[in-house]
C-alpha positions in Angstrom: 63.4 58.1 144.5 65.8 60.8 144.9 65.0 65.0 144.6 66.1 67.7 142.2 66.1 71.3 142.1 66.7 73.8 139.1 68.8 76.2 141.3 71.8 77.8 139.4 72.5 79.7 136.7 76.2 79.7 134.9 77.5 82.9 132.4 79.8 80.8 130.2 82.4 83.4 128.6 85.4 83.4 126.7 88.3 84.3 128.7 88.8 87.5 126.7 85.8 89.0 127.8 85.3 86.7 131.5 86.4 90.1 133.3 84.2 92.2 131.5 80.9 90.2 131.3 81.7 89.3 135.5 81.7 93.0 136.2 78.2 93.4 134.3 76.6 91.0 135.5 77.7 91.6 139.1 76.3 95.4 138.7 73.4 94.6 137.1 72.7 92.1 139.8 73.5 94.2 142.5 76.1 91.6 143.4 80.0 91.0 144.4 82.0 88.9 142.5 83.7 86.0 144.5 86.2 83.8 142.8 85.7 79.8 143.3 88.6 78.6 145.6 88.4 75.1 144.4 87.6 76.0 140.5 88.6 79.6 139.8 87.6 79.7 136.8 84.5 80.7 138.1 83.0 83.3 139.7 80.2 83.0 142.1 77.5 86.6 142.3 77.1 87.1 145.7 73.9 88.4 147.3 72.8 88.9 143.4 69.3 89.6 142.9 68.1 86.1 141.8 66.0 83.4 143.1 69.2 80.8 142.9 72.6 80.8 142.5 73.9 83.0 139.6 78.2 82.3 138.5 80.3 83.8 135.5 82.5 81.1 134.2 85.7 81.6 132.0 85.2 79.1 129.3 88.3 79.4 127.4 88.2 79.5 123.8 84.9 78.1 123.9 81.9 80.4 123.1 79.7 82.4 125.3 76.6 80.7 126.5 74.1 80.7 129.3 74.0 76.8 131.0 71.4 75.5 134.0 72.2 73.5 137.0 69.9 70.5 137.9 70.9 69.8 141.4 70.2 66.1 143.2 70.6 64.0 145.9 71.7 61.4 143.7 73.7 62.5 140.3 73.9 58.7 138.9 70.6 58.5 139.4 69.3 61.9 137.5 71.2 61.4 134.7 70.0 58.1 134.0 66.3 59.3 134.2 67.6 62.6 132.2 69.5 60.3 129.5 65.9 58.2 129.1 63.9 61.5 128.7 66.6 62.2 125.5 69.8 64.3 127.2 73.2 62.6 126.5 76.0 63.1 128.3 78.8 64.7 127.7 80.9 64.9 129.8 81.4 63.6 133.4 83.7 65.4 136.1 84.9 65.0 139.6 81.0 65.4 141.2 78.8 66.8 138.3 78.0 65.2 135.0 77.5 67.4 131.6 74.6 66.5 129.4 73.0 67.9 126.2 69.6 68.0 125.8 67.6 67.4 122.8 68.0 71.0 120.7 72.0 70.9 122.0 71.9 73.0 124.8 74.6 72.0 127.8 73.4 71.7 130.9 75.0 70.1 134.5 73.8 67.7 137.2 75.3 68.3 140.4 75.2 67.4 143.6 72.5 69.3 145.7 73.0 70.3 149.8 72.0 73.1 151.6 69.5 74.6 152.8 68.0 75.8 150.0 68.3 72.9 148.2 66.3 71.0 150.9 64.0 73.5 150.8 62.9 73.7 147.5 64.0 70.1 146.2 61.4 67.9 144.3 61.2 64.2 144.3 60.9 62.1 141.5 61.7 59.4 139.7 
């Protein structure tokens, strides 16, 4: 058994309009813009008016889309039960694992810590 918790919400943007769409989404979140120190290419909304985590990610060439994070206490173990409910994966990085699920939309599994992540986690599987 292991727990998961829907917690963060990634901007994907082309870098062509990353600036821009950052600066909107930080004012109409009430927010400050913090680059990541290990990935800059994103940009975490601080004190944003959300329930969970809200970043604007520079994409590249790739095309602007919104993307979920599922965060667990075991990634392996999430994606396999994610994989058998019909996700694939896509993509695996250093920590996190990229899936797509059945109508083709990207989403992540990451790790989870915190406090709210222990908070609000669910077990299953």
């Amino acid at each position: 058994m292991h727990r998961i918790v829907l917690n963060t919400i990634v901007i994907d943007v082309p870098e062509q309009a990353h600036e821009r769409t950052r600066d909107f989404w930080a004012a109409a979140l009430g927010a400050s813009a913090r680059r990541g120190t290990k990935y800059p290419e994103y940009h975490v909304l601080e004190h944003a008016a959300a329930l969970g985590t809200v970043m604007v990610q520079d994409v590249g060439t790739a095309p602007a889309r919104v993307h979920l994070d599922i965060e667990s206490s075991d990634v392996e173990a999430e994606v396999t039960r994610l994989v058998g409910a019909g996700a694939e994966v896509v993509e695996r990085q250093e920590t996190w694992v990229v899936l797509r699920d059945p109508a083709g939309l990207l989403f992540c599994v990451v790790p989870g810590e915190g406090e709210q992540f222990e908070a609000q986690a669910k077990d299953v599987g």
